[in-house]
C-alpha positions as CSV (number, residue, x, y, z in Angstrom):
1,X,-20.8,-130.6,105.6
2,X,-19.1,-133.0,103.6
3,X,-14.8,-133.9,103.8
4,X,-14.2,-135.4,100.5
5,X,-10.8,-137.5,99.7
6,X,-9.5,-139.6,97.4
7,X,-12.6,-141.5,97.1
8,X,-14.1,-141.7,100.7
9,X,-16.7,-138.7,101.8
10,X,-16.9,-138.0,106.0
11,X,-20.7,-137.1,106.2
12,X,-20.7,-134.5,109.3
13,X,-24.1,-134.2,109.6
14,X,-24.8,-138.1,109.4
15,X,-21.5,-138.8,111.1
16,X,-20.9,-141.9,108.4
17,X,-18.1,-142.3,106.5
18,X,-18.3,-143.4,102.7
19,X,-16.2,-145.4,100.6
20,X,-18.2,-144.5,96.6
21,X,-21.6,-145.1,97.6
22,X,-20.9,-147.6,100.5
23,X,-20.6,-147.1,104.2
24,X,-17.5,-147.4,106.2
25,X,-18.4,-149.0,109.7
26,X,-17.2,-146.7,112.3
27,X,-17.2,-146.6,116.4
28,X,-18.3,-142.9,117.3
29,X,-14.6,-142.3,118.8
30,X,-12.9,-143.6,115.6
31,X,-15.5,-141.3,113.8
32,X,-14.4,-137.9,116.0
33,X,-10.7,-138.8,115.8
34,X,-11.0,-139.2,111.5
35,X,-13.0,-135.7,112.1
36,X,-10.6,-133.8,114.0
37,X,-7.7,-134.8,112.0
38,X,-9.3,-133.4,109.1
39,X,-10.5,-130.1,110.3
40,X,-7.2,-129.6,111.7
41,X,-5.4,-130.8,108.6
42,X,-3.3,-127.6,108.5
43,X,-1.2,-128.3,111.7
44,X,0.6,-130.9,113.6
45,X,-1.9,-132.6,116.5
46,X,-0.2,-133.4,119.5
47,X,-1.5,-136.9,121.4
48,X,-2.8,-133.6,124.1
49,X,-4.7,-132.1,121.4
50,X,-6.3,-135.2,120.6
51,X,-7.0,-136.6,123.8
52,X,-8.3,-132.9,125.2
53,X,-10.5,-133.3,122.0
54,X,-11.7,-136.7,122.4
55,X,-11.5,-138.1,125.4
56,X,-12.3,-134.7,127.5
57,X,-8.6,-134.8,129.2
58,X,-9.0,-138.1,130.7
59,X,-6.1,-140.2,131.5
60,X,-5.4,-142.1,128.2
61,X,-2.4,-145.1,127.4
62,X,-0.1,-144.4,124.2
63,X,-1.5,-148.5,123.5
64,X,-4.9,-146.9,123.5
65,X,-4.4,-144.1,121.4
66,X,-2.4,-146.1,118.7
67,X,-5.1,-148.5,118.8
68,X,-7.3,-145.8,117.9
69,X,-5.4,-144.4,115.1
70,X,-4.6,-147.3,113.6
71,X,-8.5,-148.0,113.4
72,X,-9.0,-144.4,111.6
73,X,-5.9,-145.8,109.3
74,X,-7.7,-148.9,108.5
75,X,-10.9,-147.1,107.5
76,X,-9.2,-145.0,105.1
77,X,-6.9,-148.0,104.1
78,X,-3.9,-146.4,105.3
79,X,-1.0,-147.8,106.7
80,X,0.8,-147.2,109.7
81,X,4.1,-147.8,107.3
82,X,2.8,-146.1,104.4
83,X,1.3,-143.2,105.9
84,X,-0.5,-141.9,102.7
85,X,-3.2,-140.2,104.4
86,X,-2.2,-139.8,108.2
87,X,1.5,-138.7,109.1
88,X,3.1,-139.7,112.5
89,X,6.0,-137.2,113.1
90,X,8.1,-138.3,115.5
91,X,7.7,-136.7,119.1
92,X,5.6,-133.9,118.1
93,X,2.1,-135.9,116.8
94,X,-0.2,-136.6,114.0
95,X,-1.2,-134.6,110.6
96,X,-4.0,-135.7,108.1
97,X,-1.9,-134.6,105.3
98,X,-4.0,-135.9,101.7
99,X,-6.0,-133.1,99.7
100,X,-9.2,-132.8,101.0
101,X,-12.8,-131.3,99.5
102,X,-15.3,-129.5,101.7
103,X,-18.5,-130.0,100.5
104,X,-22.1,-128.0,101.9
105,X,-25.2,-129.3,102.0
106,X,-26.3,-127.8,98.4
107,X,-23.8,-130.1,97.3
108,X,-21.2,-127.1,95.9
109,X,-17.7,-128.4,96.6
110,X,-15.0,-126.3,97.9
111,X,-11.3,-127.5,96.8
112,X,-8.9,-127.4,99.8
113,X,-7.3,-124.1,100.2
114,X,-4.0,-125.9,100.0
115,X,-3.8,-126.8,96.8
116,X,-1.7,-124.7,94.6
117,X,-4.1,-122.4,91.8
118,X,-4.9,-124.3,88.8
119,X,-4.4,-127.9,90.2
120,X,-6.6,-130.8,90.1
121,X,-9.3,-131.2,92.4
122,X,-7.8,-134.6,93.6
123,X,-4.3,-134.7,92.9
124,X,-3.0,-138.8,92.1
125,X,-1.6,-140.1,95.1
126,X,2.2,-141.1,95.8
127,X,1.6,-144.6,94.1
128,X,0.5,-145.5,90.9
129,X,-3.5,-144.8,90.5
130,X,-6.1,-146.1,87.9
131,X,-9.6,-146.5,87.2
132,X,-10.9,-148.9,85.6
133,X,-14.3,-147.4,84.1
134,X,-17.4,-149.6,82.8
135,X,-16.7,-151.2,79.6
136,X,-19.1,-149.9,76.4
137,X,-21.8,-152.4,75.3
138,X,-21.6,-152.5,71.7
139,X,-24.3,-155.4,71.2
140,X,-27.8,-154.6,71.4
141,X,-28.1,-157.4,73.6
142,X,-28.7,-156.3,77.3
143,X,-27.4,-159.2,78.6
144,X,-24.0,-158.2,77.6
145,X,-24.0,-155.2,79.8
146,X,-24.0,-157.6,82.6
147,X,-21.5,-159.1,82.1
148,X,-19.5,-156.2,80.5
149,X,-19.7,-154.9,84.0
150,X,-18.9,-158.7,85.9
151,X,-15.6,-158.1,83.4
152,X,-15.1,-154.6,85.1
153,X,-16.0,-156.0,88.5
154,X,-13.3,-158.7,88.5
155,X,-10.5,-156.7,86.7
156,X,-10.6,-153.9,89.8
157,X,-11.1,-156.1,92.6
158,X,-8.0,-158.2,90.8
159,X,-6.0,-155.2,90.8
160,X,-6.8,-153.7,94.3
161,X,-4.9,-156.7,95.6
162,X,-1.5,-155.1,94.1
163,X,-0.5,-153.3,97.2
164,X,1.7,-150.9,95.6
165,X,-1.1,-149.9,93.2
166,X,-3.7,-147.4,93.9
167,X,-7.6,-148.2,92.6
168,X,-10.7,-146.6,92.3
169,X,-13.4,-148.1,94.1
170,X,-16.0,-149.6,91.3
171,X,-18.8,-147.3,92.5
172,X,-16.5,-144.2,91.8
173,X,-15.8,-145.7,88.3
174,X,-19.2,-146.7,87.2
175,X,-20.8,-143.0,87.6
176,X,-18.8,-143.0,84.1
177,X,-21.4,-145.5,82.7
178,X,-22.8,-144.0,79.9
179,X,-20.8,-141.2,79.4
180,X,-18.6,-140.5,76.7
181,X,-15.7,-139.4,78.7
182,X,-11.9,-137.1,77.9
183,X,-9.6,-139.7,80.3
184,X,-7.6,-136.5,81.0
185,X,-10.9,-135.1,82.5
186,X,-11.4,-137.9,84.2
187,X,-7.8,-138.4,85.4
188,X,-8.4,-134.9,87.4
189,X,-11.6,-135.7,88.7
190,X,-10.9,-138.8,90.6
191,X,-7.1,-138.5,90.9
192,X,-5.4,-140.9,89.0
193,X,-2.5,-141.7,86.6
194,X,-4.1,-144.3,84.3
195,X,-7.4,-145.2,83.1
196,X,-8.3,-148.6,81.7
197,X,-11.1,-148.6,79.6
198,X,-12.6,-151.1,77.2
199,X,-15.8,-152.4,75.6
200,X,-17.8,-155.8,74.4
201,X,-19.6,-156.6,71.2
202,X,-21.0,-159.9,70.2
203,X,-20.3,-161.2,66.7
204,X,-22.2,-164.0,66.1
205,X,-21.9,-166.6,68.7
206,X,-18.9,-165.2,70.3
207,X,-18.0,-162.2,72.5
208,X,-14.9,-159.6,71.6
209,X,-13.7,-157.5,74.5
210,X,-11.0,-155.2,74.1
211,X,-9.4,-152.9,76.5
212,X,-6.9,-150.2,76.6
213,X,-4.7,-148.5,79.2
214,X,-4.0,-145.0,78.9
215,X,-1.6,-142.1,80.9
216,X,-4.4,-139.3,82.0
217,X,-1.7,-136.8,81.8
218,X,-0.5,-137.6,78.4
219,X,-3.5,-139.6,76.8
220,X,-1.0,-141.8,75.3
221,X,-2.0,-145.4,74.8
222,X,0.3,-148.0,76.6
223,X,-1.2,-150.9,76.2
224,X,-4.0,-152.2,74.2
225,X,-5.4,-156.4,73.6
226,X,-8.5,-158.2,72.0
227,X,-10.0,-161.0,73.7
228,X,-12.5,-163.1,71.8
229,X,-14.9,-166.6,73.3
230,X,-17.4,-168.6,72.7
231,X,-20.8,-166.9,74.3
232,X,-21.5,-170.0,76.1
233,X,-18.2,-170.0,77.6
234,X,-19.4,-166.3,78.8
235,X,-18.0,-166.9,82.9
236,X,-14.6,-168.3,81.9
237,X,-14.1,-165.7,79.5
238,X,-14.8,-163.3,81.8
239,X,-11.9,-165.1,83.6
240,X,-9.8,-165.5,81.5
241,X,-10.0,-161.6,80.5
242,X,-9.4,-161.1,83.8
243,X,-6.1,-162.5,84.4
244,X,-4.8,-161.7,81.0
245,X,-5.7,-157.9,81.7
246,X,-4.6,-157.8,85.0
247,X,-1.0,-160.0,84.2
248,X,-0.2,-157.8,81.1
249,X,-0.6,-154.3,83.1
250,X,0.1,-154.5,86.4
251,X,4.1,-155.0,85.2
252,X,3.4,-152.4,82.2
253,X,2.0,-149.8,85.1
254,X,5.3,-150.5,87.3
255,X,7.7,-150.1,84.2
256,X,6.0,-147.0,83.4
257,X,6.2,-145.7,87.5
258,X,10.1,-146.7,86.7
259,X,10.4,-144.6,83.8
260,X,8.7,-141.4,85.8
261,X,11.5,-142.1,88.8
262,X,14.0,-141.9,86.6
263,X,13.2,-138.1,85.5
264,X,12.3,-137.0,88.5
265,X,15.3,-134.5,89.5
266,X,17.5,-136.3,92.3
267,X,17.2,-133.8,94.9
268,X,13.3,-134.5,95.0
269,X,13.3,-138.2,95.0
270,X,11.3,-140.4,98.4
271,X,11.7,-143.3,99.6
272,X,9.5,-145.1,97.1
273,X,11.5,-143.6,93.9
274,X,14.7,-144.6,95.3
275,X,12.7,-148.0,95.0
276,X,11.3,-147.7,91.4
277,X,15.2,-146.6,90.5
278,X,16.4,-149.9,92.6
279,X,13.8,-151.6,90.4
280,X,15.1,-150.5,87.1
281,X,18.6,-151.5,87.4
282,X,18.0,-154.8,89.1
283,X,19.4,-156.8,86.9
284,X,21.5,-159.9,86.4
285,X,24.6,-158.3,86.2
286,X,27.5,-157.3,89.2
287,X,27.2,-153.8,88.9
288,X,24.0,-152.7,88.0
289,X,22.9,-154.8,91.2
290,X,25.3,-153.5,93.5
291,X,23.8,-150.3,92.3
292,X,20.6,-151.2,92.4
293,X,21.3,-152.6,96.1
294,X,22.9,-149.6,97.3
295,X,19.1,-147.6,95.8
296,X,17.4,-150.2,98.1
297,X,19.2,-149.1,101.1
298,X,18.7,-145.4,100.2
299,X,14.8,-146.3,100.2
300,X,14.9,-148.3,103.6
301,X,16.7,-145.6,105.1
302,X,14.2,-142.8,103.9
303,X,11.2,-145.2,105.0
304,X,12.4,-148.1,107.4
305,X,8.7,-149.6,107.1
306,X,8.9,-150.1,103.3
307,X,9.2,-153.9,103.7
308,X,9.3,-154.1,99.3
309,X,12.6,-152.7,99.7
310,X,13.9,-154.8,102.3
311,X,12.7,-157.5,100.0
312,X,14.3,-156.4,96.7
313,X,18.1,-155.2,98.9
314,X,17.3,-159.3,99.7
315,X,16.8,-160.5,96.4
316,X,19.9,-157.9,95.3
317,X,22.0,-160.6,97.6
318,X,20.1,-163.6,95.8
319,X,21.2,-162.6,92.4
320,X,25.1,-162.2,94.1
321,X,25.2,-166.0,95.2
322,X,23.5,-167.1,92.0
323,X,26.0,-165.3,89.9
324,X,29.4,-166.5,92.4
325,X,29.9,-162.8,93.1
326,X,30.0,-162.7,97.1
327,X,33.0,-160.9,98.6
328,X,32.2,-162.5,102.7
329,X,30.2,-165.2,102.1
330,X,29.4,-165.8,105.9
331,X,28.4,-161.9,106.1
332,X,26.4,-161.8,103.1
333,X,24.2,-164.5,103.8
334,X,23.9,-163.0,107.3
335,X,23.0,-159.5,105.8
336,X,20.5,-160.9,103.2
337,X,18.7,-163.0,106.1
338,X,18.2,-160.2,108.0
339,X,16.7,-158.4,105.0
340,X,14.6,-161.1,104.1
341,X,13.1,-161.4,107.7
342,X,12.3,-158.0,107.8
343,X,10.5,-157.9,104.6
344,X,8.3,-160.4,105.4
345,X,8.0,-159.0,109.0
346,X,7.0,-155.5,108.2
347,X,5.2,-157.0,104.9
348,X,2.8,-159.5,106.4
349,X,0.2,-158.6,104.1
350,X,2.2,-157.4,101.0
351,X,2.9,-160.3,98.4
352,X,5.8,-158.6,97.3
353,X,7.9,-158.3,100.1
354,X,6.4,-162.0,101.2
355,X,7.9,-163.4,97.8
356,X,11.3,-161.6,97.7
357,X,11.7,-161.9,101.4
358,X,10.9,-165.1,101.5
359,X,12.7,-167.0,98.3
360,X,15.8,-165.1,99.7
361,X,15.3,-166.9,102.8
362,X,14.8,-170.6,101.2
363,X,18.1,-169.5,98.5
364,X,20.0,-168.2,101.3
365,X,19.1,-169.4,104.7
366,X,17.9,-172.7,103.1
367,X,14.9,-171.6,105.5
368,X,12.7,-173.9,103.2
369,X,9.5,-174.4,105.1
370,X,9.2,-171.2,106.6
371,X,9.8,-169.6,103.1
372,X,7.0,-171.8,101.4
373,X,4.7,-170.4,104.0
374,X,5.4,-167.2,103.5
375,X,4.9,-167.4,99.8
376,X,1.7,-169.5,100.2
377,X,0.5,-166.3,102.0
378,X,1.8,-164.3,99.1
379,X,-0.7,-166.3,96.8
380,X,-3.4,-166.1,99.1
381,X,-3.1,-162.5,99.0
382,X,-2.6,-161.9,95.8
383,X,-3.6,-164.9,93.3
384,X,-2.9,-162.7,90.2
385,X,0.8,-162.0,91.3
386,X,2.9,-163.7,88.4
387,X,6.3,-163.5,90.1
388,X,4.9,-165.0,93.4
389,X,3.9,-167.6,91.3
390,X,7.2,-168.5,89.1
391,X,9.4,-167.7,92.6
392,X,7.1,-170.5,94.6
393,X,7.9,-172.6,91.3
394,X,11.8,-172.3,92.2
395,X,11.0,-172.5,95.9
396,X,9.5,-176.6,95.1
397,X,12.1,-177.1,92.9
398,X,14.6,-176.9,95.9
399,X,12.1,-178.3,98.3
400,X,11.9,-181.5,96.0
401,X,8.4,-181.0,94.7
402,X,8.4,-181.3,90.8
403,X,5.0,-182.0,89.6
404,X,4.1,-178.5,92.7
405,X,6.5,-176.9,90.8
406,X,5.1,-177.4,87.3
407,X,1.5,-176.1,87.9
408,X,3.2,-173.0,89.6
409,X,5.3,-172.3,87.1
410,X,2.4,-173.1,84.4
411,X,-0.2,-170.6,86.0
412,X,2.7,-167.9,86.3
413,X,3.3,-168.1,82.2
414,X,-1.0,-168.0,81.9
415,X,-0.9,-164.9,84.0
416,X,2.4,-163.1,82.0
417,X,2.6,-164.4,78.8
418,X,4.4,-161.3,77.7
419,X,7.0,-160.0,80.5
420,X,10.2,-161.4,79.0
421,X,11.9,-161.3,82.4
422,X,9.1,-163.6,83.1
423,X,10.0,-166.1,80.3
424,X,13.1,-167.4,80.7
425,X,13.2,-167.8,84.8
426,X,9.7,-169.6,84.1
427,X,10.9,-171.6,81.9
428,X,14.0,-172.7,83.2
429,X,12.1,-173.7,86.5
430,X,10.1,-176.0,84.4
431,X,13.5,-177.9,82.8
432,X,14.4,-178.5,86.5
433,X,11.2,-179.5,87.3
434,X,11.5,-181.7,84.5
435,X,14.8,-182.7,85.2
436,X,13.8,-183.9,88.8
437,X,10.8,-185.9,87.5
438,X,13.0,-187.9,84.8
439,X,11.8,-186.2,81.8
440,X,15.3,-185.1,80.3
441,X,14.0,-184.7,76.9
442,X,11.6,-182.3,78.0
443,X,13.7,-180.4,80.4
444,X,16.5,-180.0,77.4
445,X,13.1,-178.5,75.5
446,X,12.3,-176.0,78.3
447,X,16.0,-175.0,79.1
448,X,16.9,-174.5,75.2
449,X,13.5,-171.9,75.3
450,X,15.1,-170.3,78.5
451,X,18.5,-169.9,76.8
452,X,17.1,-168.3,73.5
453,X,15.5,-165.9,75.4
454,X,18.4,-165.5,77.6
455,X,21.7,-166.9,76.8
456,X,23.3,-165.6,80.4
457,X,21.4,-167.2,82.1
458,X,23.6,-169.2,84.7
459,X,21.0,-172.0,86.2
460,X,19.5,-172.3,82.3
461,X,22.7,-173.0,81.1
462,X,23.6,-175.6,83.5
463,X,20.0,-177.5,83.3
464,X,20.7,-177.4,79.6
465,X,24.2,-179.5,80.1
466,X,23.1,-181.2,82.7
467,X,20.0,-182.9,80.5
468,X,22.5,-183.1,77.6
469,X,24.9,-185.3,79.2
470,X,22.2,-187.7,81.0
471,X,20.6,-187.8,77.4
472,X,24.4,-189.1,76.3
473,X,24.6,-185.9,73.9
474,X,28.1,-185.5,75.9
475,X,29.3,-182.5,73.3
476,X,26.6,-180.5,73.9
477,X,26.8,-180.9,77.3
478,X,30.4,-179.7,77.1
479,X,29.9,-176.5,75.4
480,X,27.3,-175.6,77.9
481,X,29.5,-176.2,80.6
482,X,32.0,-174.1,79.0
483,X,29.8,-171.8,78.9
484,X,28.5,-171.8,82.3
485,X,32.5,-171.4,83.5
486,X,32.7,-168.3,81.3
487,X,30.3,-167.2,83.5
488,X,31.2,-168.2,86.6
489,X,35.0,-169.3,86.2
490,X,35.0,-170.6,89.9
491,X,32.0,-172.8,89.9
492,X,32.9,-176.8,90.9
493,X,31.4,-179.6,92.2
494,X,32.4,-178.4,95.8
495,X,30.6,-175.3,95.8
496,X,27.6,-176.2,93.5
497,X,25.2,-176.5,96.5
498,X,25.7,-172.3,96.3
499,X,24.5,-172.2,93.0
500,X,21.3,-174.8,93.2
501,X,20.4,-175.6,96.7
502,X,18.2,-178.9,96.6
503,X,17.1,-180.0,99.9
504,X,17.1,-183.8,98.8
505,X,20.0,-185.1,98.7
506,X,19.4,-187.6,95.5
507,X,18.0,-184.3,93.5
508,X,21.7,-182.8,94.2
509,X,23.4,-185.9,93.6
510,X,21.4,-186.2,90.5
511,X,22.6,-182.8,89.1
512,X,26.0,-182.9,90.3
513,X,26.6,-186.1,88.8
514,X,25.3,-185.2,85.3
515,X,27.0,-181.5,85.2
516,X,30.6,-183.8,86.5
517,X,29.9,-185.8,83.0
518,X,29.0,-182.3,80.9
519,X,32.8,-181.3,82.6
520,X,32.6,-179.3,86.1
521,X,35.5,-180.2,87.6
522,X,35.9,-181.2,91.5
């Protein structure tokens, strides 16, 4: 007997548990807990049940048994906070509560009598869920097909790292290979929302990949590219397809998560779609982020371990003090700290909440080397994350650390070309960077592409009449101040620290004295 789920397999009579076609390492106790939960998947455990069950009634610590379970929830890469596949409830015990498959020894499989008639076998989880499945060779060359694969290789493990994302291991993917496959078909089979597909051919000396993501419940196509290279160039390619792939879907697969939030009917909204709607209407304007800050706080009170959220209600109170539109200063700041601490608490091993929590607490708290720590670990993470990236770039523009702040920004525009709310915050952290090193010229360059992408813009704006007025092109630098008092008509000299919080003292003195020439009064 087989329990087969999302893509792991519990082998009863081999007592193994698989992950595709690879074993998952497990102590014999971990191994009988994972089974009992399963066979008992119907009802609420109690910590009696389990320890009657497993430990033969003997005296057992809560520590121990949490340890336990939080071994089975690593296994199945489950979170005590997420809870995807094993529910804690609060004084009355433990459920396994994700779709399972029972599977005989003749191989037939048995779909789990709790599924409602007619639905999938494996129902997509409550995250966004792809598959990336092996790209077609279209060359007659075999060598091709190797690295066709090393593409498909990379572009999973790439994604996997995205922790609100949801991927199929490679070895569930690849029993595609060869196949000519209906995505819908496959979107039932292993239980996901989007498929990636793609294929290589080789045209002359050079290689042309093209990929393709697509909605397995619609089969619309949302995103499609071309990649092209020099065959001997063959490994960076293969990098370079990589992160392109990777940095133009992961944001297209959130927007389109944001977009199925939004019609969900209110009354059967989670935690997590309160957070896709917080998503959608955080924006750079008073009251579409008080809204969205009020949608973070529905989330973290449905799910007080989501630590994205208590990043994002953080970065809600960022935008605020960038934008001059605190009520209690003092109380604010206080309020956004705490958020910011908890999402990098509970999130020690999510880049998201790591970034968010942790700009908020170099913007805010001026917590500078604690928050450049915490986004380091962000990277480390995840080294495909654009917006860790362009936030760390903004983080060592404050921290005094141009040239750092240049390559950060730099890699964040290789990995998102194409996200406009990527664009003009990357490229007004490179005028400041600019504008720290001496290169006015340059940062005026950068700062007039941030503005023609977004004219709002309040730190654009003033990097643009700050490098206008050092540069002596004093009437420029005048509208632009204008400009920036439209938008915030109580920004001065005295409270510009709020606004751009250098840690060096000559970087502030630098700006303040160039934006005093461009107009801003005392």
């Amino acid at each position: 007997m087989r329990y087969l789920f999302e893509d792991y397999a519990l082998d009863l009579d081999r007592r193994e548990l698989y992950r595709g076609a690879d074993v998952v390492p497990l102590a014999p106790q971990v191994f009988d807990l994972l089974d009992y939960l399963i066979r008992n998947r119907e009802r609420v455990v109690s910590k009696d049940d389990l320890i009657n069950a497993i430990w033969n009634g003997r005296s057992v610590s809560d520590a121990a048994l949490t340890t336990r379970l939080n071994v089975v929830r690593s296994a199945v890469s489950d979170t005590g906070s997420e809870q995807r596949l094993i529910k804690t409830l609060p004084r009355k015990g433990f459920r396994f509560i994700g779709p399972v498959r029972e599977e005989g020894r003749d191989s037939s499989a048995v779909v789990d009598t709790r599924a409602e008639p007619g639905s999938p076998a494996l129902p997509p989880p409550g995250r966004p869920s792809i598959a990336v499945l092996p790209f077609a060779n279209l060359s007659s060359d075999p060598e091709q097909e190797y690295f066709a694969d090393g593409v498909v290789e990379d572009i999973t493990m790439a994604l996997s790292l995205f922790r609100w994302l949801f991927v199929i291991a490679r070895n569930s993917s690849f029993t595609y290979k060869g196949r000519a496959v209906d995505v819908k078909q496959v979107g039932r089979e292993l239980g996901v929302r989007y498929v990636l597909e793609g294929s290589v051919r080789k045209a002359g000396n050079r290689l042309r990949i093209a990929g393709q993501l697509i909605d397995t419940e619609t089969g619309a196509h949302l995103w499609a590219d071309r990649f092209e290279g020099p065959i001997e160039d063959m490994f960076d390619l293969q990098d370079d397809v990589t992160s392109s792939v990777v940095g133009a879907i992961a944001p297209k697969l959130q927007h389109e998560e944001i977009k199925r939030a939004r019609r969900k009917p209110t009354e059967n909204l989670d935690a997590y779609d309160y957070y896709l709607r917080g998503l959608a209407r955080a924006r750079w304007s008073k009251d579409a982020n008080s809204e969205a800050l009020q949608l973070f706080y529905k989330a973290i009170e449905l799910d007080p371990h989501l630590a994205c959220a208590y990043g994002m209600a953080a970065w809600c109170y960022v935008r605020r003090k960038a934008l001059g539109r605190m009520n209690d200063q003092a109380l604010e700041t206080a309020e956004a700290t705490r958020l910011g601490r908890k999402a990098v608490d509970l999130g020690a091993d999510d880049p998201f909440a790591l970034c968010m929590g942790g700009y908020a607490l170099a913007f805010l708290a001026h917590e500078f080397d604690d928050a450049a720590a915490f986004m380091d670990r962000a990277l480390t993470v995840n080294p495909n994350f654009a917006r860790a990236w362009m936030l760390s770039a903004w983080l060592r523009i404050w921290r005094g650390e141009p040239d750092l702040s240049l390559a950060h920004a730099t890699h964040a525009m290789r990995l998102s070309p194409r996200d406009p709310s990527m664009y003009y915050t990357t490229h007004s952290a490179m005028a400041y960077a600019h504008f720290l090193a001496g290169r006015y010229d340059v940062a005026l360059a950068c700062a007039e592409e941030a503005m023609r992408d977004n004219p709002g813009f309040l730190l654009s704006i003033c990097i643009f009449a700050a490098s206008n007025a050092i540069a002596g092109r004093l009437e420029q630098a005048q509208k632009a101040m204008l400009r920036a008092l439209e938008l915030n008509p109580d920004l001065r000299a005295a409270n510009l620290a709020e606004l751009a919080p250098f840690r060096r003292s000559e970087d502030f003195a630098n700006f303040a004295r160039a934006l005093r020439a461009a107009g801003l009064q005392e």
